[in-house]
C-alpha positions as CSV (number, residue, x, y, z in Angstrom):
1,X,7.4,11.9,12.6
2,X,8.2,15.2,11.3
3,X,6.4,18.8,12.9
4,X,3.1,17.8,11.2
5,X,0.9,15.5,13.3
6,X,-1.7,12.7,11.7
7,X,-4.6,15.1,12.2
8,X,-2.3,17.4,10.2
9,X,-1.8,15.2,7.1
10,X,-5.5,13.9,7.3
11,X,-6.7,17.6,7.2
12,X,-4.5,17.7,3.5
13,X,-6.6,14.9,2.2
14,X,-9.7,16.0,0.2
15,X,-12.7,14.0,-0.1
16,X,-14.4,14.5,-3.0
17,X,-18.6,13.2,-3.3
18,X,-20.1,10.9,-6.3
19,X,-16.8,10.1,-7.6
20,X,-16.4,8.1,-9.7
21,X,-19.9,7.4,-9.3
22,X,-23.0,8.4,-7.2
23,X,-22.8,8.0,-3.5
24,X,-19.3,7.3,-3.7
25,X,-16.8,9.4,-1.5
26,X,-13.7,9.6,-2.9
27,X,-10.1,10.1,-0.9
28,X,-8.1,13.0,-3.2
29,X,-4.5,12.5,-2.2
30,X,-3.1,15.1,-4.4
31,X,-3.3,18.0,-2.2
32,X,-1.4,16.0,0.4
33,X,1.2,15.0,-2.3
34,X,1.7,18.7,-3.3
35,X,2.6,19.7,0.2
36,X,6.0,19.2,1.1
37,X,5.9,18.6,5.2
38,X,2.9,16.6,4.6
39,X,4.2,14.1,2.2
40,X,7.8,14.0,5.2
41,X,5.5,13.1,7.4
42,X,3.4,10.8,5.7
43,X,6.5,8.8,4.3
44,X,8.2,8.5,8.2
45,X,4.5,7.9,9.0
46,X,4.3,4.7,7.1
47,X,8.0,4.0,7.5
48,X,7.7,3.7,11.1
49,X,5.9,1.1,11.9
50,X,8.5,-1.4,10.1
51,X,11.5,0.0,12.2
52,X,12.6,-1.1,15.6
53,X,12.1,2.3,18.5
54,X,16.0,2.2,18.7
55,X,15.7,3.6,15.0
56,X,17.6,0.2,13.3
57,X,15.5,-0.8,10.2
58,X,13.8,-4.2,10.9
59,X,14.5,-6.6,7.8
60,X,12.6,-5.7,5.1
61,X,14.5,-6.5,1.5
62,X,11.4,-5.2,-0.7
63,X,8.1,-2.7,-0.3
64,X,5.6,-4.0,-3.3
65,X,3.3,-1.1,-4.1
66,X,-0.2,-1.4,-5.8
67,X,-0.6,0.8,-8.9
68,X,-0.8,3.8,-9.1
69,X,-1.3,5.6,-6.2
70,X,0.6,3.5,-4.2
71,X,3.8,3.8,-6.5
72,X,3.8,7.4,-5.3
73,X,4.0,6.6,-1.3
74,X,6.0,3.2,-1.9
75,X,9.3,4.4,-3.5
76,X,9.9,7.0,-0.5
77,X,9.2,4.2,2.0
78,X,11.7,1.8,0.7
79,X,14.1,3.8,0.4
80,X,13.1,5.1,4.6
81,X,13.7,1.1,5.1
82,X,16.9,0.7,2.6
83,X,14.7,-1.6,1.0
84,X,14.2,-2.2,-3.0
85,X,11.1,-1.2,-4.3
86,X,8.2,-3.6,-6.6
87,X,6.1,-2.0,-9.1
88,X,2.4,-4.4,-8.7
89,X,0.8,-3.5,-11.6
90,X,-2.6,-4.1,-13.4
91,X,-2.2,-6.9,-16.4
92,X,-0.1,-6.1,-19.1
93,X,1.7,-3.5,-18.2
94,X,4.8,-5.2,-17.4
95,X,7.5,-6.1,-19.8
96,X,9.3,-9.2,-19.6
97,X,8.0,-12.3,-17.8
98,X,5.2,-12.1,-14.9
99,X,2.8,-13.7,-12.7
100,X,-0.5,-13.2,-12.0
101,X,-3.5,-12.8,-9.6
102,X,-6.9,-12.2,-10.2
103,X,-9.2,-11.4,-7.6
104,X,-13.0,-10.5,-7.3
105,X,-14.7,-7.1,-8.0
106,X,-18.4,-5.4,-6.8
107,X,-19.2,-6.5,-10.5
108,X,-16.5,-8.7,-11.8
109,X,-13.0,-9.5,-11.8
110,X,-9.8,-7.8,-12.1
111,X,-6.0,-9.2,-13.0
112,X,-2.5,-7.5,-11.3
113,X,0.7,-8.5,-12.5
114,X,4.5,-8.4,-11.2
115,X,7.6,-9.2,-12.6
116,X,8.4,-13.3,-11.8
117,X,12.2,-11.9,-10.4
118,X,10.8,-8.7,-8.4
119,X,11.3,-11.3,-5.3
120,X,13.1,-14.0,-4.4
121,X,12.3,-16.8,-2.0
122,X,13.5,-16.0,1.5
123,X,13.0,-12.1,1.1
124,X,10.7,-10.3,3.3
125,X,8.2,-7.7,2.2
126,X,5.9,-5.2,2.9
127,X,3.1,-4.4,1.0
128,X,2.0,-0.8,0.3
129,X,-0.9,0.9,-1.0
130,X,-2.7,3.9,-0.7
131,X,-6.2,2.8,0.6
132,X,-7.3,-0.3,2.3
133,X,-11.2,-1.2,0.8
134,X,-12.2,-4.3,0.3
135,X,-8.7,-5.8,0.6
136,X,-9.1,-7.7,-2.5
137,X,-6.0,-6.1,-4.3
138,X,-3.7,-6.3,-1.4
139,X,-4.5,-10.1,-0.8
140,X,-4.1,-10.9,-4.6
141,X,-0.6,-9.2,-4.0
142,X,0.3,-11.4,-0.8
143,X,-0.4,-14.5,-2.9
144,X,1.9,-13.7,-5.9
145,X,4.7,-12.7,-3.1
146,X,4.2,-16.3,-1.6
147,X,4.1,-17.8,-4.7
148,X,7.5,-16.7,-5.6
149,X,8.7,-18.3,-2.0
150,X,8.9,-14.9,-0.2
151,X,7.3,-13.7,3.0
152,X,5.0,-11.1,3.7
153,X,5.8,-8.9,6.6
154,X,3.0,-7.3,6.4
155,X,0.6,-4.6,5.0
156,X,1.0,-0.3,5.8
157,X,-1.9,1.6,3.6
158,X,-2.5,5.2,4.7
159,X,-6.1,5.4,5.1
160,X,-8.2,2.6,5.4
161,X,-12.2,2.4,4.9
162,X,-13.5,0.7,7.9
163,X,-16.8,0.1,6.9
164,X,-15.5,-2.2,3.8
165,X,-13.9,-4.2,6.2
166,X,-11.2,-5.6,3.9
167,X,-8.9,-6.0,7.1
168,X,-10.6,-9.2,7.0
169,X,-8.9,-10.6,4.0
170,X,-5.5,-10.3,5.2
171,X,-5.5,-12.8,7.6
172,X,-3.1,-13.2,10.3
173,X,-0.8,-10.2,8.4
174,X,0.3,-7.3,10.6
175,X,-1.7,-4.5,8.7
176,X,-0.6,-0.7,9.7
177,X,-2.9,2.1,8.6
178,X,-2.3,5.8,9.3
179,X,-5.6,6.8,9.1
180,X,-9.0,5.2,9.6
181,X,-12.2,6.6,7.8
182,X,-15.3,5.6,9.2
183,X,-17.6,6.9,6.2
């Protein structure tokens, strides 16, 4: 990792109280995203996991990022592994053919979509998003990647709420988070 250290990049991320709503605390990643050595060290942060210590980049042909935030960390990191990138979007967003997921809300339900040729059966893949909650969006994500016939490696998020336990959803995945929030 570059000079900045974990305690360094969680110091850039603000938390900001009752938003969207009351009694929620919400993670601002902006001011980390605005700072230059932060956003080096987050991206070889999450990259690092995923290579071997010699430095050689384990086998990873794709990082599938959740929208939006996770577009932002995800192109850096696939291009850290050499690997292509995949845009997982909310419904309708996409041009061209897709495939779905939908997958349960506090209140509801909620549809993501990807392109039906972002993978191919036999590629390997990482998914990538910016916060780990309730896991509900990164497990809809796994399932359209194994419905095309490719394999999830695993799952790298950069801070990831503990108390919503969403670890839990991913199953037997290796899951990598930089940062865990306890509140």
């Amino acid at each position: 990792m570059s000079k900045l250290s974990l305690a360094d990049v969680a110091g850039l991320i603000r938390t900001v109280p009752d938003y969207p709503e009351p009694g929620v605390l919400f993670r601002d990643i902006t001011p980390l995203l605005a700072d230059g050595p932060g956003l080096r060290a987050t991206v070889e942060a999450l990259a690092g996991p995923w290579q071997d210590p010699a430095g050689d980049q384990l086998v990873i042909h794709k990082v599938a990022a959740i929208e939006a935030r996770g577009f932002i960390l995800g192109v850096p990191v696939a291009l850290e592994l050499g690997a292509g990138f995949v845009p997982v979007r909310k419904a309708g967003k996409l041009p061209g053919p897709t495939v779905s997921a939908s997958y349960g809300l506090e209140y509801g339900t909620d549809t993501i979509e990807m392109h039906e040729d972002a993978v191919a059966p036999g590629d390997r893949v990482l998914i990538l998003d910016d916060v780990l909650a309730t896991g509900g969006t990164a497990q809809a994500t796994a399932d359209l990647i194994v419905s095309l016939g490719a394999t999830v490696v695993g799952f790298s998020f950069l801070l990831e709420l503990v108390a919503l336990a969403g670890r839990t959803r991913l199953g037997e995945h290796r899951i990598e988070s930089l940062l865990m929030v306890e509140d």
